[in-house]
Backbone bond lengths (Angstrom), bond angles and torsions (degrees), N, CA, C in turn:
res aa  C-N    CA-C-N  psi(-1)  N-CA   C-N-CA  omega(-1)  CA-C   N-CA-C  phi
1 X - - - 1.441 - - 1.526 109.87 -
2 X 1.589 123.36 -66.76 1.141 123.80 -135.37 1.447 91.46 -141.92
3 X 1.819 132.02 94.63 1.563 95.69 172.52 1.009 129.44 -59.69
4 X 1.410 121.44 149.32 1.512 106.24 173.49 1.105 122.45 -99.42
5 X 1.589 137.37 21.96 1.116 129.39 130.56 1.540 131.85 -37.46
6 X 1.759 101.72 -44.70 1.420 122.16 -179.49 1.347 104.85 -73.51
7 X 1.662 128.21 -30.40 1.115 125.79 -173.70 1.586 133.87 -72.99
8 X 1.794 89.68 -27.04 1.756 116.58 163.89 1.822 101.02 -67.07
9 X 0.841 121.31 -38.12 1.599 119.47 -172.54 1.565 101.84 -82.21
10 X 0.992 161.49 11.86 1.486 143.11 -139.26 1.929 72.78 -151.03
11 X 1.483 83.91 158.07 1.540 107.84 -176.48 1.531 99.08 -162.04
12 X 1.998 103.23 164.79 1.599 104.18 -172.46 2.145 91.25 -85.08
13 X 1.392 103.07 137.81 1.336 99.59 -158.34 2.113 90.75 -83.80
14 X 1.483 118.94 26.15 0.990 95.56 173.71 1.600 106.70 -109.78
15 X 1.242 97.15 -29.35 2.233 117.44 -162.71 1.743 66.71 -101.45
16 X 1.055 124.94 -86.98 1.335 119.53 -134.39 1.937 120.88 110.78
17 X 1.408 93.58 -2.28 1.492 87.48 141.55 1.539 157.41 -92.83
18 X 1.361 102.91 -174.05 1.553 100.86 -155.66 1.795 99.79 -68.79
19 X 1.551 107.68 135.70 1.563 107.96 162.96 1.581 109.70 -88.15
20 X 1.670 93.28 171.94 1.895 105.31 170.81 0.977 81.81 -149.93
21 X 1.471 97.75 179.04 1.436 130.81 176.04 1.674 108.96 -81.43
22 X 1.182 113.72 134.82 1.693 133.33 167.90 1.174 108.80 -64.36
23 X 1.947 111.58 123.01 1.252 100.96 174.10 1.282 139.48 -103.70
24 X 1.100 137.66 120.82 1.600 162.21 -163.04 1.786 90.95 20.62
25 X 1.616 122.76 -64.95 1.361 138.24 179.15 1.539 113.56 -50.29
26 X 1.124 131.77 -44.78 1.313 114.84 167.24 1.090 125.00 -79.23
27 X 1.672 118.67 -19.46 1.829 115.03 170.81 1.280 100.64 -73.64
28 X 1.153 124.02 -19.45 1.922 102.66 178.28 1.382 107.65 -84.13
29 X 0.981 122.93 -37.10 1.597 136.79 -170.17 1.759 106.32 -59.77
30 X 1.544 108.76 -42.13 1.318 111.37 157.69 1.615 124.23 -81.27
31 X 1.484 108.04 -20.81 1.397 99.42 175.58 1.242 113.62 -59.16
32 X 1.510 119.14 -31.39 1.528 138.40 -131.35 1.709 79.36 -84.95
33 X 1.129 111.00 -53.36 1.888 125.28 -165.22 1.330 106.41 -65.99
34 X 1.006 114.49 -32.36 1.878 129.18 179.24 1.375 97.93 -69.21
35 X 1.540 136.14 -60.70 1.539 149.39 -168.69 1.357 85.53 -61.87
36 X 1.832 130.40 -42.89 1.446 88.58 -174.38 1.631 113.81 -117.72
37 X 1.284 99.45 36.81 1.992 95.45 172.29 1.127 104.84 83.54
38 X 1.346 131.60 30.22 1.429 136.62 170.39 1.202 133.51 -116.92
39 X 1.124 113.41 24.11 1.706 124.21 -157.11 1.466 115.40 -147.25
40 X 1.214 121.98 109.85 1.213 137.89 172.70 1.752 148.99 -96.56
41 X 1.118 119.32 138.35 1.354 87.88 -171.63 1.809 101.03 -96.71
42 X 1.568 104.48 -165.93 1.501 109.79 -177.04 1.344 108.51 -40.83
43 X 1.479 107.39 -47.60 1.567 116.64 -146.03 1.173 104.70 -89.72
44 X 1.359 118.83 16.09 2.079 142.84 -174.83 1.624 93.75 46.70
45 X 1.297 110.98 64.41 1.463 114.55 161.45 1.813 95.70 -102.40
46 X 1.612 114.13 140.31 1.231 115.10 158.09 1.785 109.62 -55.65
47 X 0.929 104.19 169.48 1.458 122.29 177.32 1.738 121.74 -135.88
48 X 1.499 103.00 85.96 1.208 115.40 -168.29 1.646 124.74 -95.20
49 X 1.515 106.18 -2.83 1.940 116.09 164.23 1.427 109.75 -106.83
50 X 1.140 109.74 128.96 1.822 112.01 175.59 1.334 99.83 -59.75
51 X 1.446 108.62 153.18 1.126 114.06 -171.19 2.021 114.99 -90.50
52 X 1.421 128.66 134.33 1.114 123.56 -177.85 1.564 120.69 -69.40
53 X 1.439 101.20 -16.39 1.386 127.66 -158.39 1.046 134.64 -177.39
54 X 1.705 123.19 166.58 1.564 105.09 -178.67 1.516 102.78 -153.17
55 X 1.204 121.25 170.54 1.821 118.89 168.73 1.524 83.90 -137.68
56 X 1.473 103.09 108.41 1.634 112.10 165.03 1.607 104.16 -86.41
57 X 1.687 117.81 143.10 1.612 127.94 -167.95 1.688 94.53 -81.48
58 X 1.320 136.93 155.64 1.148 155.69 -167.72 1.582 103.69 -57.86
59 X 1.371 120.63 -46.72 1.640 132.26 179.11 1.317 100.33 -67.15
60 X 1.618 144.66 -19.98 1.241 147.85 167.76 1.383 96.52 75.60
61 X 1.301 121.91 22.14 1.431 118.14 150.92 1.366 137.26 -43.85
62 X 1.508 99.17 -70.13 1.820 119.98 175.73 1.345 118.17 -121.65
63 X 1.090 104.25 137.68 1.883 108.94 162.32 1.278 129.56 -98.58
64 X 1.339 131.53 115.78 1.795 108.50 -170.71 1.339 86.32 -82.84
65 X 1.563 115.30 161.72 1.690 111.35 158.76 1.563 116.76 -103.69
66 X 1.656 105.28 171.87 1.392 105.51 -141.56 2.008 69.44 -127.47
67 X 1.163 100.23 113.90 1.813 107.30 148.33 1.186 119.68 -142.52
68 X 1.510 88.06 157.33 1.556 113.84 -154.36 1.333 119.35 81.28
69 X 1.101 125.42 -17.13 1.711 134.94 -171.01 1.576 92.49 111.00
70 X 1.066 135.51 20.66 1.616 140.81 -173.91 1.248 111.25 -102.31
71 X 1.638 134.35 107.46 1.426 118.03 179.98 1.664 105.89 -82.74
72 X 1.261 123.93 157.95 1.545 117.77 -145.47 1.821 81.03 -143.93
73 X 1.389 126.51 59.28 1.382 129.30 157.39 1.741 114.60 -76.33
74 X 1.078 99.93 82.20 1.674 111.28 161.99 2.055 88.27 -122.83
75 X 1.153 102.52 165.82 1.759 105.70 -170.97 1.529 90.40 -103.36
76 X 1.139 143.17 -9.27 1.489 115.88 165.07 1.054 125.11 -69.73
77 X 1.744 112.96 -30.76 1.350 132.26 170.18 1.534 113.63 -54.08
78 X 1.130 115.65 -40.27 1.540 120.50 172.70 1.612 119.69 -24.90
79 X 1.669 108.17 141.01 1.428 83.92 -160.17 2.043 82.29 -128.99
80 X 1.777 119.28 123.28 1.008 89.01 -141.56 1.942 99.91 -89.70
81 X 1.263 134.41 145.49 1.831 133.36 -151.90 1.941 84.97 -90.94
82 X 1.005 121.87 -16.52 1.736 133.43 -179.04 1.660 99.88 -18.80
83 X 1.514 107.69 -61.31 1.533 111.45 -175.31 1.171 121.10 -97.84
84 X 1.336 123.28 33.38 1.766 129.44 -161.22 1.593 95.16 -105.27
């Protein structure tokens, strides 16, 4: 998925903390909300592709998601875990 060489280097580009990898239970839990039109990102875009992946920020606030094997840290993309 994710080297983790690249994964030690990567940060949330808003705080500037450390990301990880999303675990298996919260990407479904958001997939689940995505399958039914419930899921948004920062920028209140619906979210209509399940997600392949995620880098949740250290505070376990937000996750950006990662498709294609692509981590996608812009902060609108941010997806916020607040109500999970």
């Amino acid at each position: 998925m994710i080297d983790l060489d690249l994964l030690e280097r990567l940060c949330c580009p808003e705080t500037h903390q450390k990301l990880s990898l999303a675990n298996p239970t919260v990407l479904a839990k958001l997939n689940q909300r995505i399958t039914a039109g419930q899921l948004r990102n920062r920028a209140g875009q619906s979210l209509t592709v399940k997600l392949d992946g995620g880098l949740v920020r250290e505070d376990h606030q937000c996750l950006y998601p990662i498709r294609q094997g692509i981590p996608i840290l812009l902060i609108d993309e941010g997806i916020s875990l607040l109500d999970q």
